[in-house]
C-alpha positions as CSV (number, residue, x, y, z in Angstrom):
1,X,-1.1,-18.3,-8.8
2,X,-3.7,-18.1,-11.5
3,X,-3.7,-16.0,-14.5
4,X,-5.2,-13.0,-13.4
5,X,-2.7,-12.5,-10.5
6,X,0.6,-13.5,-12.9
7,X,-1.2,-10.4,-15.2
8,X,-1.6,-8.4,-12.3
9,X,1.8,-8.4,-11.6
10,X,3.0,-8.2,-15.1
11,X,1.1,-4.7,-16.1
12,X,2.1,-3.7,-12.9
13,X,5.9,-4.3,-13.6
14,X,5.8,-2.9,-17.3
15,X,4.2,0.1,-15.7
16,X,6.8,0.9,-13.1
17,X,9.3,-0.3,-16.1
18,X,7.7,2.5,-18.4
19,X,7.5,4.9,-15.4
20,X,11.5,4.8,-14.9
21,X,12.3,4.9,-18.3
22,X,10.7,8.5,-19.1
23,X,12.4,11.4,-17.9
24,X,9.8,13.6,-15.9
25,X,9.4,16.8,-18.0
26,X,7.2,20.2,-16.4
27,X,4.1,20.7,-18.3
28,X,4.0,23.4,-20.7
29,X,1.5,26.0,-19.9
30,X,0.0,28.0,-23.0
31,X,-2.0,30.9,-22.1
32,X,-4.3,33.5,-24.0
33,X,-3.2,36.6,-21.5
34,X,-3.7,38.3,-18.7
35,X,-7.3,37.4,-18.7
36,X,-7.9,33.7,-19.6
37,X,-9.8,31.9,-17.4
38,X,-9.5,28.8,-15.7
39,X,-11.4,26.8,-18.7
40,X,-9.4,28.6,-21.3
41,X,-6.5,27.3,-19.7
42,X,-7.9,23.8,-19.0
43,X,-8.4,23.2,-22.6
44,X,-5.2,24.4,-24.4
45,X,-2.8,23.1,-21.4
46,X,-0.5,20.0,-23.3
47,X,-0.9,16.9,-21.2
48,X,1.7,14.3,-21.4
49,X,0.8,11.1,-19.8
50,X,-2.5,9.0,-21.9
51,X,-4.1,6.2,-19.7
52,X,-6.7,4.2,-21.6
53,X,-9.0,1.2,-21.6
54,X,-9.5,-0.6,-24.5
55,X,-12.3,-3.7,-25.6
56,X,-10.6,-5.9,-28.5
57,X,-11.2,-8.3,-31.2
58,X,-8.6,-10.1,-32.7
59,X,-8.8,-11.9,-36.0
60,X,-6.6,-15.0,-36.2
61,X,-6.9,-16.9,-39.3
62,X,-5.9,-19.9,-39.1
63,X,-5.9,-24.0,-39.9
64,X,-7.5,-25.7,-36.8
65,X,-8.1,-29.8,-36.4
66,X,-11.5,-28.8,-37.2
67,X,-10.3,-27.2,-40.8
68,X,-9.5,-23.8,-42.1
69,X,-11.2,-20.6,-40.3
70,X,-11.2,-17.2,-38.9
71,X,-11.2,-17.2,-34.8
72,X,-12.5,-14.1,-33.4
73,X,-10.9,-13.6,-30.0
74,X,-12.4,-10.9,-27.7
75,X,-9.4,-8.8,-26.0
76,X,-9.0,-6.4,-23.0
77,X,-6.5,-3.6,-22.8
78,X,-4.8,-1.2,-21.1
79,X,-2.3,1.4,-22.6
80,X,0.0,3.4,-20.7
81,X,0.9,6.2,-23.1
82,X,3.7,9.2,-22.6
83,X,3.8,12.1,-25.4
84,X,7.1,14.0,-25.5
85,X,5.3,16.9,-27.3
86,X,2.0,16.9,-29.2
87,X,3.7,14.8,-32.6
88,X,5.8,12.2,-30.9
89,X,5.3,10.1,-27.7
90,X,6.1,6.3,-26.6
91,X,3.1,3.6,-25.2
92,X,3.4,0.6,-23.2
93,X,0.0,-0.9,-24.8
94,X,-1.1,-4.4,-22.9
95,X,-3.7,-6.9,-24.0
96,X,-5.1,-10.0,-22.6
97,X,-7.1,-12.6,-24.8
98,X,-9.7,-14.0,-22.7
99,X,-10.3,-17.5,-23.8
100,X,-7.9,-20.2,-24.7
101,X,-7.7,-21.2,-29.0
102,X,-6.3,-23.6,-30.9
103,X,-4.1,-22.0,-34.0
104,X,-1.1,-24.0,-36.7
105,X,2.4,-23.4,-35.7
106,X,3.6,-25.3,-38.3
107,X,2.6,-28.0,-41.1
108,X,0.5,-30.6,-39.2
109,X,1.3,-29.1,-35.9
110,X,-1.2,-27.7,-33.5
111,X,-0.6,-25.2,-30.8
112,X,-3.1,-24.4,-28.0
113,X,-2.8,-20.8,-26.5
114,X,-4.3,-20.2,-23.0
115,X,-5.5,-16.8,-22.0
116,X,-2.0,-14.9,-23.2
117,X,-1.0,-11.8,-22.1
118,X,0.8,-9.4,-25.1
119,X,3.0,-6.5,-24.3
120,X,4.4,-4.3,-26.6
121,X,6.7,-0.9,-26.5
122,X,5.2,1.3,-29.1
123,X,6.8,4.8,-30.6
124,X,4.2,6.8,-31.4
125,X,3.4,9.7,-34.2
126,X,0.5,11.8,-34.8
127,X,1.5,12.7,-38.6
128,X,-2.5,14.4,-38.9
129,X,-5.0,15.7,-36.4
130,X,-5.4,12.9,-33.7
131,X,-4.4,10.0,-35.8
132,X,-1.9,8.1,-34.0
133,X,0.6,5.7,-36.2
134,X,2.3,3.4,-33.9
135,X,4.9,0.7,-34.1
136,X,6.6,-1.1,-32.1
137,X,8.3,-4.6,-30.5
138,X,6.7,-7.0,-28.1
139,X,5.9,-9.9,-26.3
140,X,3.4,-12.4,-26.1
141,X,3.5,-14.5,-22.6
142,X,1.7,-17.5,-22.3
143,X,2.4,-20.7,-20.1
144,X,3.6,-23.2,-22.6
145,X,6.1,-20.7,-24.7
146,X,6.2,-17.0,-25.0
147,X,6.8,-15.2,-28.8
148,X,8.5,-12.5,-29.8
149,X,6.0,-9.8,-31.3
150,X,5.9,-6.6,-33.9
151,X,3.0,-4.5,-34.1
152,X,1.8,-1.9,-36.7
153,X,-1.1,0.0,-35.8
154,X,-3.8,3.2,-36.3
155,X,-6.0,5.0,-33.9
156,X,-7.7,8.2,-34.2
157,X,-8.7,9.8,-30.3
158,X,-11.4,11.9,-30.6
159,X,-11.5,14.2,-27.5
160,X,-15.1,14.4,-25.8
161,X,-13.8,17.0,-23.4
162,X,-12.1,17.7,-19.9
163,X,-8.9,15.6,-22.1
164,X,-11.5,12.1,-22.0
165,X,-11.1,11.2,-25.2
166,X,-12.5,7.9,-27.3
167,X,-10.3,5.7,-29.8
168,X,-11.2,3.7,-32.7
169,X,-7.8,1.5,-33.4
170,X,-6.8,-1.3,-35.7
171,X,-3.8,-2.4,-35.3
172,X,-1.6,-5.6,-36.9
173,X,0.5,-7.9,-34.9
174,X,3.0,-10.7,-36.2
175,X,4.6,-13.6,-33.9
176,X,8.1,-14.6,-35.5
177,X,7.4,-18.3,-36.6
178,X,3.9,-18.4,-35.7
179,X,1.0,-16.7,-36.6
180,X,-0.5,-12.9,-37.3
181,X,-3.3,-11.6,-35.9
182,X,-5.5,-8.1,-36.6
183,X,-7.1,-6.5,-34.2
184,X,-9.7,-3.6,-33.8
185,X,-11.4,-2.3,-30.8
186,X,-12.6,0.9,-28.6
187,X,-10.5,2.7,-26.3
188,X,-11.8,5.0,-23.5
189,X,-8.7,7.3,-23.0
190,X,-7.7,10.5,-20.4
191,X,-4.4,12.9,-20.6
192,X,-3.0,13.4,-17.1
């Protein structure tokens, strides 16, 4: 099985996790009257569920055999969002590094990481606007050892109509007893 089929089948069971974890709510329906039309009530009805697709790069700095240096991985993503009103929601947010690195576990020791796949179970807060704080636990999956994970993250969605929306995000991650990483990147998001 190669690694695109083992993260195939690992978004796929996070999703069904995150699916059976949320209570299904009715969708609240906010109308202007008698009158509003269909586009009126397009636009002001509150949508729940946020799928998006996001292009990464993450920042690991590091001590290679080569020296001391910044790798710049590039990232895919996929979040899986649910918002329990228009301030609070929670987001099953999934990345995949596409190429393998070399990063310092510990003094002297080297650790090679190939393709891994990070999951993480974010709550998520919109204190202003569309900026979205978000935090949350995780893990990282690889095939030589998997970490435990904590992320701390921004992103600000900026609607472009018919609930399509764009997000900048930077967001930090830290791997108990191994290393940190910061990452932005571009989401292409839509409310359901």
């Amino acid at each position: 099985m190669n690694n695109f089929q083992k993260l195939g089948e690992a978004v796929l069971a996070a999703s069904f996790a995150l699916l059976a974890s949320i209570p299904t709510f009715a969708q609240n329906h906010v109308g202007t009257g008698q009158h509003e039309t269909h586009q009126a009530t397009e636009m002001h009805e509150f949508r729940h569920w946020r799928v998006a697709v996001v292009v990464y790069h993450t920042y690991i700095g590091t001590r290679t055999t080569e020296g001391r240096r910044t790798l710049i991985v590039p990232s895919l993503g996929l979040d899986l969002e649910y918002w329990f009103n228009e301030k609070w929601g929670i987001g099953s947010h999934n990345d995949l590094e596409l190429v393998s690195f070399e990063v310092e576990r510990e003094e002297e020791i080297f650790v090679e990481r190939e393709t891994p796949v990070l999951f993480t179970l974010d709550a998520l807060w919109k204190p202003w606007k569309e900026l979205v704080v978000m935090a949350g636990p995780g893990i990282e999956i690889e095939p030589k050892e998997n970490l435990f994970v904590f992320r701390v993250g921004l992103e600000y969605e900026i609607e472009i109509g018919s609930h399509w929306d764009v997000a900048p995000t930077i967001f930090y991650d830290s791997r108990t007893d191994a290393y940190d990483t910061f990452t932005m990147g571009l989401g292409i998001g839509k409310r359901f």
